[in-house]
C-alpha positions as CSV (number, residue, x, y, z in Angstrom):
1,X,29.5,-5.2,6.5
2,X,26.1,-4.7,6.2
3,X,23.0,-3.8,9.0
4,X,21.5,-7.0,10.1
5,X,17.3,-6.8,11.2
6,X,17.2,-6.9,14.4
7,X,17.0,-3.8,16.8
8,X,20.3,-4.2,19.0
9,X,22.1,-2.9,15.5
10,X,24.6,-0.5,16.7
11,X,25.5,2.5,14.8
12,X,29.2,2.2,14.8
13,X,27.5,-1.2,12.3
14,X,26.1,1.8,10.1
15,X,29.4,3.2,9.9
16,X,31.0,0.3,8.4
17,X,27.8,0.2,5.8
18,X,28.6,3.5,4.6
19,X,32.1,3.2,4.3
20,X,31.8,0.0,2.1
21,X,29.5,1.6,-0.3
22,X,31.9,4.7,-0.2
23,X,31.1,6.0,-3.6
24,X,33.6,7.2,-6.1
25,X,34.6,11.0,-5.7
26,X,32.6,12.3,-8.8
27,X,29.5,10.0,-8.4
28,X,26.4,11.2,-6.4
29,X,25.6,8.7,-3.6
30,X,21.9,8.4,-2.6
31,X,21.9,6.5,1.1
32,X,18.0,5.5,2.5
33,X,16.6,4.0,5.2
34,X,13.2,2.6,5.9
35,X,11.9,0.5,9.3
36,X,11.0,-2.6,6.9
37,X,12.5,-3.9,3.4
38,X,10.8,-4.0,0.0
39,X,9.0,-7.2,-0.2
40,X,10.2,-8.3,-3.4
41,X,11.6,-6.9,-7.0
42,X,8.4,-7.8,-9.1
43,X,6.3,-5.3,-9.1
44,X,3.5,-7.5,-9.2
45,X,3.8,-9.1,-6.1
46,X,1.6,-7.3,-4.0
47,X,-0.4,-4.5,-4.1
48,X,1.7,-2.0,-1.6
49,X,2.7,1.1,-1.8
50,X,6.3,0.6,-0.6
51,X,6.9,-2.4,-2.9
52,X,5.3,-0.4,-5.5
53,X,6.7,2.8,-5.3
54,X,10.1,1.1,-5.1
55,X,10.1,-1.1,-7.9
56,X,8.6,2.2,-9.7
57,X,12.1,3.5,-10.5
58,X,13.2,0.8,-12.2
59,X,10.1,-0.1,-13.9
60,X,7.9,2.0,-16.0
61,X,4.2,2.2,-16.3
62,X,2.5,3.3,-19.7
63,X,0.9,6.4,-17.6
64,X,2.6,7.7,-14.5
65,X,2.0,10.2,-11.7
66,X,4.1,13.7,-11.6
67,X,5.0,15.6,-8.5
68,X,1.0,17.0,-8.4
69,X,0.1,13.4,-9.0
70,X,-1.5,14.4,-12.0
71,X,-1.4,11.8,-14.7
72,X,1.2,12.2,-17.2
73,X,2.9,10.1,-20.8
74,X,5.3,7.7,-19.5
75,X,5.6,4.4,-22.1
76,X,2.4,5.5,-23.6
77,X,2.3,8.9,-25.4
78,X,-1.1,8.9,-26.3
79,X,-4.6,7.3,-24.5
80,X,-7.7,7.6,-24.7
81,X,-11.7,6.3,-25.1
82,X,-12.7,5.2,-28.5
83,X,-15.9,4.1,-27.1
84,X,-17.5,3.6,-23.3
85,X,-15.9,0.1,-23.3
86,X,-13.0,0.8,-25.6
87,X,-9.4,2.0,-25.1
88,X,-6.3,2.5,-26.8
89,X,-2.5,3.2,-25.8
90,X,-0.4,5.1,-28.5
91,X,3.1,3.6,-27.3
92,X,6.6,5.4,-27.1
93,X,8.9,4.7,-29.8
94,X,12.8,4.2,-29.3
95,X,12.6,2.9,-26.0
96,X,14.7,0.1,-24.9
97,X,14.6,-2.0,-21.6
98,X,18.2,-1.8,-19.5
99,X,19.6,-5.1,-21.3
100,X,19.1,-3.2,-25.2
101,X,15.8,-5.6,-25.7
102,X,13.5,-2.7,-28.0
103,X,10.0,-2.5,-25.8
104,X,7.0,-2.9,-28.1
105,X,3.5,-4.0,-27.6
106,X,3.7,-7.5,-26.9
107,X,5.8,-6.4,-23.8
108,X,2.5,-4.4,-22.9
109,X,0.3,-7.2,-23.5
110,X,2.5,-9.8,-21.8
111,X,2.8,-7.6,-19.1
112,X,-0.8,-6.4,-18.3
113,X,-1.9,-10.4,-18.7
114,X,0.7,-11.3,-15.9
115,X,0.1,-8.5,-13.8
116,X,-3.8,-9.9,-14.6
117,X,-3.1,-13.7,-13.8
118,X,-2.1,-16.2,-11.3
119,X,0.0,-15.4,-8.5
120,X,-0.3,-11.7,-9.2
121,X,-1.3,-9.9,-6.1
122,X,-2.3,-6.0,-8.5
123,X,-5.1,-8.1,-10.2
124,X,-8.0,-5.8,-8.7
125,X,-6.9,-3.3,-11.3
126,X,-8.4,-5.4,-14.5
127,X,-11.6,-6.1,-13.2
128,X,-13.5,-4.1,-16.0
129,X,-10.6,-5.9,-18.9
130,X,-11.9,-7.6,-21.1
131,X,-9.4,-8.1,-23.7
132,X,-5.8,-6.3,-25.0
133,X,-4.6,-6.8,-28.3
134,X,-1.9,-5.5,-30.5
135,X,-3.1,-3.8,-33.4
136,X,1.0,-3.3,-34.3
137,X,4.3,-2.6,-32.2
138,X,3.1,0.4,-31.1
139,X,-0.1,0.3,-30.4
140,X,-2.8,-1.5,-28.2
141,X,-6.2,-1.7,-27.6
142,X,-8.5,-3.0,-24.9
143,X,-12.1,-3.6,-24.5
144,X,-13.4,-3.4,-20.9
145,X,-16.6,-5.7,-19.9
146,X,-18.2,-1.7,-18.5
147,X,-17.9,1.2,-19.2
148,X,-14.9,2.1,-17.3
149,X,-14.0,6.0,-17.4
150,X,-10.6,5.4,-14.4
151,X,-8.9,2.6,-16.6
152,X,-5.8,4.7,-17.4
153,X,-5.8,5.7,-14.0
154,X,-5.9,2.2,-12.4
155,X,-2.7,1.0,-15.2
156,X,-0.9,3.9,-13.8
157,X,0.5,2.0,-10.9
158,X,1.3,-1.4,-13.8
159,X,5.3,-1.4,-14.3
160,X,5.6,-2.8,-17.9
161,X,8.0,-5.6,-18.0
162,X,10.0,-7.4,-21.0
163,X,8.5,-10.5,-22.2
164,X,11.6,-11.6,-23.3
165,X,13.5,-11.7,-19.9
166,X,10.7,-13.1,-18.1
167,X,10.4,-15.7,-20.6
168,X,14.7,-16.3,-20.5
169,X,14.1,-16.4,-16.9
170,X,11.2,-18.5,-16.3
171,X,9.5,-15.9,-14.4
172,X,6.4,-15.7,-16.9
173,X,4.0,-15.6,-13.9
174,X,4.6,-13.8,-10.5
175,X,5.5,-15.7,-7.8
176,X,3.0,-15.8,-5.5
177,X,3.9,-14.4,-2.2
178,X,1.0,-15.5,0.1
179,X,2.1,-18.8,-0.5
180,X,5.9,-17.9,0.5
181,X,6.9,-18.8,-3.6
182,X,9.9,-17.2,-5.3
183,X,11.0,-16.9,-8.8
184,X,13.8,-14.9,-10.8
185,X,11.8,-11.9,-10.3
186,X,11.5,-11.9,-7.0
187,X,15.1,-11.1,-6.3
188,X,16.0,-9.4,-10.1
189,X,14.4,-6.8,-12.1
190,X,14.9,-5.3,-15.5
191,X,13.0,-2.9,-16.9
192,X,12.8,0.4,-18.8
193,X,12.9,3.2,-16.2
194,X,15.4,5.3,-14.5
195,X,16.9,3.0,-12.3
196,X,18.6,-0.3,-12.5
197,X,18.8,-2.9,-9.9
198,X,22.9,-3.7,-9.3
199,X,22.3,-5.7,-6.3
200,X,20.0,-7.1,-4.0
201,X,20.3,-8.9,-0.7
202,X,16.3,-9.2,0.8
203,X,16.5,-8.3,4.2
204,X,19.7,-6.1,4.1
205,X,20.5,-3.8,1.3
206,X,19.2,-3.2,-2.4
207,X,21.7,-1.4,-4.8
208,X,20.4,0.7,-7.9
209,X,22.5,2.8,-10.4
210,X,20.8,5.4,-12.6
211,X,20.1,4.4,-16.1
212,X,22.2,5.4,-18.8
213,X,20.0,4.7,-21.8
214,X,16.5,5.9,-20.3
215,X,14.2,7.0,-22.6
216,X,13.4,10.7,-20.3
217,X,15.2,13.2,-19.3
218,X,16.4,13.0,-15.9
219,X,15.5,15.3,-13.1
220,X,18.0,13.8,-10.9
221,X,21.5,14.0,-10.3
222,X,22.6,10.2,-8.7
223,X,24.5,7.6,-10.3
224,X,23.8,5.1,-6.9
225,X,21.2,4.3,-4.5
226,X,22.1,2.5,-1.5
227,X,18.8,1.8,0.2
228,X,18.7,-0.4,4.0
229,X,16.2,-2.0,5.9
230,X,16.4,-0.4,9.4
231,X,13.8,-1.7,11.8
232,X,14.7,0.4,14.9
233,X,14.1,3.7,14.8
234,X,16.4,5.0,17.0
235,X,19.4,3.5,14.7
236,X,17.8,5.3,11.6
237,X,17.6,8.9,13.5
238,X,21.1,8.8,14.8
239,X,22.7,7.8,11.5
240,X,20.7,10.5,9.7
241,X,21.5,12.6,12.4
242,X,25.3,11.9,11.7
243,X,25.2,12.1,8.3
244,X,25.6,8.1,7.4
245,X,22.4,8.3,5.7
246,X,20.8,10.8,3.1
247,X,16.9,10.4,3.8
248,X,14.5,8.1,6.2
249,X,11.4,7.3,4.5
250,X,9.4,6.9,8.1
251,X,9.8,9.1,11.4
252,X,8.5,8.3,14.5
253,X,6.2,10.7,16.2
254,X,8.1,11.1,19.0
255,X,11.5,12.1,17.3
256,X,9.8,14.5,14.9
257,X,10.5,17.9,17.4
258,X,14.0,16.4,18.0
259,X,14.8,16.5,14.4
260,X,13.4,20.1,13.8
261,X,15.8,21.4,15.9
262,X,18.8,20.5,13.8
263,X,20.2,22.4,11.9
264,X,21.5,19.8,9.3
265,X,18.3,18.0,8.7
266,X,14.7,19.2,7.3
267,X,11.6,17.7,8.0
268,X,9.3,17.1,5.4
269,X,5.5,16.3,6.8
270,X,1.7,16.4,5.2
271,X,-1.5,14.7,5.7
272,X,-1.2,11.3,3.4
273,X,-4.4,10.0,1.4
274,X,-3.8,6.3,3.7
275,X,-6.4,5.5,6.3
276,X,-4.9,3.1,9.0
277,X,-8.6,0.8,9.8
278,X,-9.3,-2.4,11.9
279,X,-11.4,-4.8,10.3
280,X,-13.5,-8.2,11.5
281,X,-13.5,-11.6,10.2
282,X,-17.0,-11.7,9.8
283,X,-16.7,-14.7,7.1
284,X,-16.5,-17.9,9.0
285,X,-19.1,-19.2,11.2
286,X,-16.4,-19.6,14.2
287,X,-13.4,-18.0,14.2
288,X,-9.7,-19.1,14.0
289,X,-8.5,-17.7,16.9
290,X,-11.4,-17.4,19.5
291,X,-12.3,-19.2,22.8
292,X,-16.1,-19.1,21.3
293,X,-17.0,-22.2,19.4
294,X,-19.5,-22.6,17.2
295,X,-20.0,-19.1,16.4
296,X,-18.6,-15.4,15.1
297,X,-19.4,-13.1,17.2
298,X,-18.2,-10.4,15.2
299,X,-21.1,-11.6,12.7
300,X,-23.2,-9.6,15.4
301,X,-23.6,-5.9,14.9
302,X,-24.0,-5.0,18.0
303,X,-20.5,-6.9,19.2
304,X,-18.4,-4.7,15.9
305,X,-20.3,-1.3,17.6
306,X,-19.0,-1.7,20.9
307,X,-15.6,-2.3,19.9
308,X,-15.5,0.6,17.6
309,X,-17.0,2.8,20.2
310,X,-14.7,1.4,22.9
311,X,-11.8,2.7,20.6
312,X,-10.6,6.2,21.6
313,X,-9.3,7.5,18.7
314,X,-8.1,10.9,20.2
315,X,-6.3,9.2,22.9
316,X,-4.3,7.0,20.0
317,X,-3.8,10.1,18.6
318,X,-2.7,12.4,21.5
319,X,-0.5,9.5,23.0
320,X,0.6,7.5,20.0
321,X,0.6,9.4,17.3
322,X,2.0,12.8,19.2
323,X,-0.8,14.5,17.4
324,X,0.5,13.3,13.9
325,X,-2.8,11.3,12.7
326,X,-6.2,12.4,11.7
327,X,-8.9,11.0,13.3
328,X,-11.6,9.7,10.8
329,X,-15.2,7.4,10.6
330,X,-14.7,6.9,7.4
331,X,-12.8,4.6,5.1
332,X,-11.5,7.4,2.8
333,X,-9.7,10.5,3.4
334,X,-10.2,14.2,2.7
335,X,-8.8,14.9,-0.8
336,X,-10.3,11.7,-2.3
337,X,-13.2,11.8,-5.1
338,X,-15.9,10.9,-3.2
339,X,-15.4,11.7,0.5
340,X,-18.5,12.2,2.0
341,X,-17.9,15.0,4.8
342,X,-21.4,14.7,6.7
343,X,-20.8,11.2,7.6
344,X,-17.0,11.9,8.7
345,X,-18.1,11.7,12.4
346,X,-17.3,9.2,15.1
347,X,-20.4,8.5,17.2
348,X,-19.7,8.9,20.5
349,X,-17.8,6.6,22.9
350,X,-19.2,4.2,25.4
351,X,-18.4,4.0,28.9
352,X,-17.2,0.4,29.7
353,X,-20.4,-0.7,31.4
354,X,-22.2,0.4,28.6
355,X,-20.2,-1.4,26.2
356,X,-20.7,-4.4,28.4
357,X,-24.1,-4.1,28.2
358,X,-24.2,-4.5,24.5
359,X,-21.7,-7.2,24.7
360,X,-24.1,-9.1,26.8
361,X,-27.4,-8.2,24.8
362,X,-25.1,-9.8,22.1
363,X,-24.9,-12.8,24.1
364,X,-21.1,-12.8,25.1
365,X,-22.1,-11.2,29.6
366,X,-18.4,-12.2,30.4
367,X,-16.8,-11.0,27.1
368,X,-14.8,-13.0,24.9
369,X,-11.4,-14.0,23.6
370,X,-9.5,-13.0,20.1
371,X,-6.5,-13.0,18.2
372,X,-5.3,-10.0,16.4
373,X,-2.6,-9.6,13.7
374,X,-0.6,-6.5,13.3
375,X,2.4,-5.6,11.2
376,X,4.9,-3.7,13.4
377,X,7.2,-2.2,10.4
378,X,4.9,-1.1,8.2
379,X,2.4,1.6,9.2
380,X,3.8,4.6,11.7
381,X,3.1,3.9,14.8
382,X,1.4,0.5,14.2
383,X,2.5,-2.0,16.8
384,X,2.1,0.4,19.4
385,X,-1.4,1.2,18.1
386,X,-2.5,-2.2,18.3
387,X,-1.2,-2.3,22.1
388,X,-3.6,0.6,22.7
389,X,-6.2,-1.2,21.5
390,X,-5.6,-3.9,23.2
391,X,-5.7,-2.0,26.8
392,X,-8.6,-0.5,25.3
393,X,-10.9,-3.5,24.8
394,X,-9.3,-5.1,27.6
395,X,-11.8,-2.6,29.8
396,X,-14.6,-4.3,27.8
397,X,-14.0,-7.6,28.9
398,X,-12.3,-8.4,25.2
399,X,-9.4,-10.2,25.9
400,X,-7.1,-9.5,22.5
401,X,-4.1,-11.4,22.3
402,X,-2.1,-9.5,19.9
403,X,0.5,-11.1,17.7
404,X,2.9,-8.8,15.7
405,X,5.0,-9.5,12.9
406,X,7.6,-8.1,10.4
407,X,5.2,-7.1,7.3
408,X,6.0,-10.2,5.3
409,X,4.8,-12.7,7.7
410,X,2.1,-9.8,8.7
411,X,0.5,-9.6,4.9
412,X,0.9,-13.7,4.2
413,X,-1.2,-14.5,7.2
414,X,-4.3,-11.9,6.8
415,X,-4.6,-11.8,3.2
416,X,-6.9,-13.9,1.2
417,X,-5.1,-15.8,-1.8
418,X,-5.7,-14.5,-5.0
419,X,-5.8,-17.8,-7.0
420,X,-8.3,-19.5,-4.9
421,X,-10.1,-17.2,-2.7
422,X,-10.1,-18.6,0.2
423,X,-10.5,-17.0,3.9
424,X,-7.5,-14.9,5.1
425,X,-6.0,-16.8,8.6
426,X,-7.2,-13.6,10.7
427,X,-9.8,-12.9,12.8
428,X,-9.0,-9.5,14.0
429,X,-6.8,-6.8,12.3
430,X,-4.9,-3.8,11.3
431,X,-4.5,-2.7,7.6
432,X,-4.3,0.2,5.8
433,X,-5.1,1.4,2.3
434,X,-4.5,4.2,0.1
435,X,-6.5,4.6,-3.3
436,X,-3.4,5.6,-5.1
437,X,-4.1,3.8,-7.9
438,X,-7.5,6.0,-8.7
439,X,-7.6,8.9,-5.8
440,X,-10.9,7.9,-6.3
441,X,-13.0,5.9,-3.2
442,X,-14.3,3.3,-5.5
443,X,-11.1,1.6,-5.2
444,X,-11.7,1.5,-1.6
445,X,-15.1,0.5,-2.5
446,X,-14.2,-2.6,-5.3
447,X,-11.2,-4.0,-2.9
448,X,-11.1,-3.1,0.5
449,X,-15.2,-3.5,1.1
450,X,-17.6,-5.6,-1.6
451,X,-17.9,-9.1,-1.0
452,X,-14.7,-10.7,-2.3
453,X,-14.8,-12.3,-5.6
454,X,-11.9,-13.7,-7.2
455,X,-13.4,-14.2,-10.5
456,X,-15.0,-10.7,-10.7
457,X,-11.3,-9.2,-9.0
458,X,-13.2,-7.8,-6.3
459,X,-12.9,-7.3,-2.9
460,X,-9.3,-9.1,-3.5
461,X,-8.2,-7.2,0.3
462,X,-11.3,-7.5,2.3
463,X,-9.3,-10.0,4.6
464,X,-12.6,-10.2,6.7
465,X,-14.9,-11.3,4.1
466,X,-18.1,-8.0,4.9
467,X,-20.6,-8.9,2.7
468,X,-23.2,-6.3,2.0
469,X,-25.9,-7.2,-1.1
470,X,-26.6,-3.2,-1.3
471,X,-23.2,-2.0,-1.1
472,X,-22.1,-4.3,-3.6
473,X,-24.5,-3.3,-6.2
474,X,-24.0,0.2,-5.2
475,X,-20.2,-0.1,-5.8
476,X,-20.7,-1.9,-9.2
477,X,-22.9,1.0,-10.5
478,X,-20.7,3.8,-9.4
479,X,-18.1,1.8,-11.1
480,X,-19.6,3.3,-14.4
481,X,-21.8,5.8,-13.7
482,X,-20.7,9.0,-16.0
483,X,-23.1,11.4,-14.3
484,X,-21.5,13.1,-11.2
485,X,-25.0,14.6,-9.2
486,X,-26.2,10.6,-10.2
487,X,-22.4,8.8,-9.0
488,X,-22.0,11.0,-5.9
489,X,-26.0,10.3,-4.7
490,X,-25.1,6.3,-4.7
491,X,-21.3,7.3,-3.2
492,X,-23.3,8.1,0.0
493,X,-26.2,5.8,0.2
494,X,-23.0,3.3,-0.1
495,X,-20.9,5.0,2.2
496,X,-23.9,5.4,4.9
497,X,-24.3,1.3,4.6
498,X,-20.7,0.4,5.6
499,X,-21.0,2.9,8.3
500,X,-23.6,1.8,10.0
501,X,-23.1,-1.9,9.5
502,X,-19.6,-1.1,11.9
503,X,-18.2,-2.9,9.2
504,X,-15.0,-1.5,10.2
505,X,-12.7,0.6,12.8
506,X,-11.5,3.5,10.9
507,X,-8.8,4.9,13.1
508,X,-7.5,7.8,11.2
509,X,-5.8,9.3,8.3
510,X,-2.4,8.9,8.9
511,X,0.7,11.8,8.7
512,X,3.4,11.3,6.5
513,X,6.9,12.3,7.7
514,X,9.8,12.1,6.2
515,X,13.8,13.7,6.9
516,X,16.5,14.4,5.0
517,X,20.1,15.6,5.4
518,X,20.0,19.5,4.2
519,X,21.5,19.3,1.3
520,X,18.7,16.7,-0.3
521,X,16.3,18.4,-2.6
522,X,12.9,15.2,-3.1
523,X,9.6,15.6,-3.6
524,X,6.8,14.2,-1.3
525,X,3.8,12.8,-2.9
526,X,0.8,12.5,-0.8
527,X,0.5,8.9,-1.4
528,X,3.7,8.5,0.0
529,X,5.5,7.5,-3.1
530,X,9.3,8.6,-3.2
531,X,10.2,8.9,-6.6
532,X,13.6,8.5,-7.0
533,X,13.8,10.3,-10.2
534,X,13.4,13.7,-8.1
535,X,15.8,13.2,-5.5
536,X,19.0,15.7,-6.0
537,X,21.9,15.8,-4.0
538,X,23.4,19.9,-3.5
């Protein structure tokens, strides 16, 4: 027996799914929960911190992240700059993937060109790449098109796969998920890292074992991890509450005191480096779902202001969020190179007649009709969010007719494809991004806000298409500007543009809160990772 997806799932169901995966008396048992499932087992599938992070501890990258989030050998023992546009990777010798194949340097190269080609959804990371090339099995070198000082940073989040079983498995290309395609990959993995995948049903439960022949030395003490998709929140609490689950990776607000209070379950909560944002489709000349034809009005500055000043942010927060979110203006969080504190300030809120007002100066007296899109099992808090927006605009004369969807169907419909570039399906939405691959805000920068660019890899996840001439240029030159006084002057003449174009809704930081039974010993990363290779059971 296994928990099905939808939300009348009873607990006596989570019974059953513990006692079938009873492990054996001697073996430590990890059980998880999350509100949503991994997307897919290729890690290249889309650029998210869940799917990442999960496929993480079966996969290794050639630099990873430990607990400080420092960068640290993994596949690669060695890295460095030869030159501004040069790089090489020293590789680790003796490693093996899980099926005995020896890892080598064509499994880099094969792997960073996938991860760099069609139907990969990580491709924002090789904009500088120029080339990779073997100079023998262990190492490789790569020439970037600019100077590029965050490459190693920006691979740190690449799983390295085996050409071999990619090839045996026709899966030599990532399937692309936008377009709803599937390979081998999707529902198999194989790689080199701590983990191996023993059995995966999308949707219901994903099995791993721990890896007997990994190349480190573990830090953990599991031989299984059971993890389960559980989209209502209330089944998740009681069964950690009772002890039929180990960890949930995502608490509700409102259950966060509740669980405090028990004395058989810790808490573990932080600011995370993720800023939950609304953005625009300000792309087409109508939009998609709109009763105005023949135009956008979000093309109109003065139609994005009096939305994002019609959007009480404390109120999401004191209401919503029971005080676990961070209100923010800006697109980055605190912690992140490059914040820019002086311009981390809301301007002030409109009453609804003046937001009216500006509607109508705009040309829209009587308001207008929109769709929006918003997943509702993937950011906390997010459906509910989106439903206070709603209300919100609705005083404004914006009538927002809210559709929310599992994550899957969610990121398929606002994303723009990666192949071909073309316009996401959205007009109106929620997303949020963490620069976890950099901690740096040009990430943010290069794919949440220049004008996208398939063939340059940028602004791969600006699903509303801003375009800013300045800001792009901007972006481009902090990209390899060396000089910090010189890179942090153009940081906030770029920052100050996308600001007060109202290019987006920045809504706020968001907190990360996790629980665990007592006797679980993890580490919380604030990019919300959950390595598994820390988790130990007492």
């Amino acid at each position: 027996m296994y928990f099905n997806l939808r939300h009348t799932v009873a607990l006596t169901a989570l019974v059953c799914a513990s006692a079938a995966f009873a492990p054996m008396a001697n073996a430590k048992t990890f059980k998880w929960a999350n509100s949503g499932d991994v997307s897919s087992m290729d890690p290249y599938a889309r650029q998210e911190t869940f799917l990442l992070t999960f496929t993480a501890n079966i996969y290794d990258p050639l630099v990873r992240r430990n607990k400080e989030l420092k960068l640290e050998p993994a596949l690669a023992t060695k890295w460095g700059q030869t030159s501004p546009t040069s790089w090489f990777f020293d590789l680790r010798e003796g490693v093996k993937f899980s099926d005995g194949t020896p890892f080598t340097a064509d499994d880099v190269i094969f792997s960073i060109n996938r991860a760099n080609g069609p139907g990969s959804n990580v491709n924002g990371n090789f904009s500088s790449m120029k080339e990779i090339k073997k100079i023998n099995d262990h190492r490789v070198e790569v020439t970037t098109s600019v100077p590029d000082p965050l490459l190693a940073d920006k691979w740190a989040s690449i799983s390295i796969m085996s050409k071999a079983w990619a090839e045996k498995n026709n899966a030599v290309q990532p399937a692309d998920m936008i377009k709803n395609e599937e390979n081998f990959a999707t529902r198999n993995a194989m790689g080199t890292g701590p983990f191996m995948l023993k059995e995966r049903r999308a949707g219901e439960k994903t099995i791993l074992v721990a890896n007997p022949t990994w190349w480190d030395k573990p830090e953990h003490n599991l031989t299984e991890v059971i993890f389960t998709p559980v989209p209502n929140a209330a089944t998740r609490i009681a069964a950690l509450k009772a002890g039929d689950i180990d960890m949930t990776y995502e608490v509700p607000p409102a259950d966060t005191d509740n669980l405090k209070k028990d004395a058989n379950i810790k808490v573990l909560e932080g600011p995370e480096t993720r800023i939950v944002f609304l953005g625009f489709d300000q792309e087409r000349d109508e939009l998609v779902e709109s009763n105005v034809k023949g135009k956008n009005p979000f093309k109109d500055k003065k139609v994005r202001e009096a939305i994002h000043r019609s959007i009480d942010v404390d109120a999401i927060k004191r209401t919503v969020m029971r005080g676990q979110s961070f209100p923010t203006n800006l697109m980055v969080a605190p912690g992140i190179n490059g914040y820019t504190k002086e311009l981390d300030k809301r301007p002030a809120l409109l009453k609804p007649e003046e937001a009216k007002k500006m509607l109508a100066d705009a040309g829209y007296p009587n308001g207008f009709e929109v769709g929006m899109d918003c997943p509702n099992d993937r950011y906390v808090n997010d459906e509910k969010i989106c439903q206070a927006v709603v209300s919100m605009l609705a005083k404004i004369g914006v009538k927002v007719n809210l559709r929310a969807q599992t994550r899957n169907l969610y990121f398929a419909k606002i994303l723009r494809s990666t192949a071909d570039g073309k316009p996401s399906n959205t007009s109106f939405y929620m997303l949020g991004w963490s620069p976890a691959t950099t901690y740096d805000v040009h990430n943010v920068f290069e794919q949440i806000i220049q004008t996208p660019d398939v063939k340059a890899k940028k602004g791969l996840y600006n699903a509303g298409g801003y375009s800013s001439k300045k800001f792009d240029e901007l972006s481009n030159a902090v990209e390899v500007e060396t000089d910090k006084a010189k890179r942090d002057a153009m940081i906030r003449e770029a920052t100050k543009i996308y600001v007060d174009d109202f290019a987006y809704v920045p809504l706020h930081q968001q907190a990360l809160v996790w629980a665990s039974r007592k006797n679980i010993d993890l580490v919380q990363p604030a990019d919300n990772s959950f390595p598994l290779r820390y988790v130990n059971i007492k």
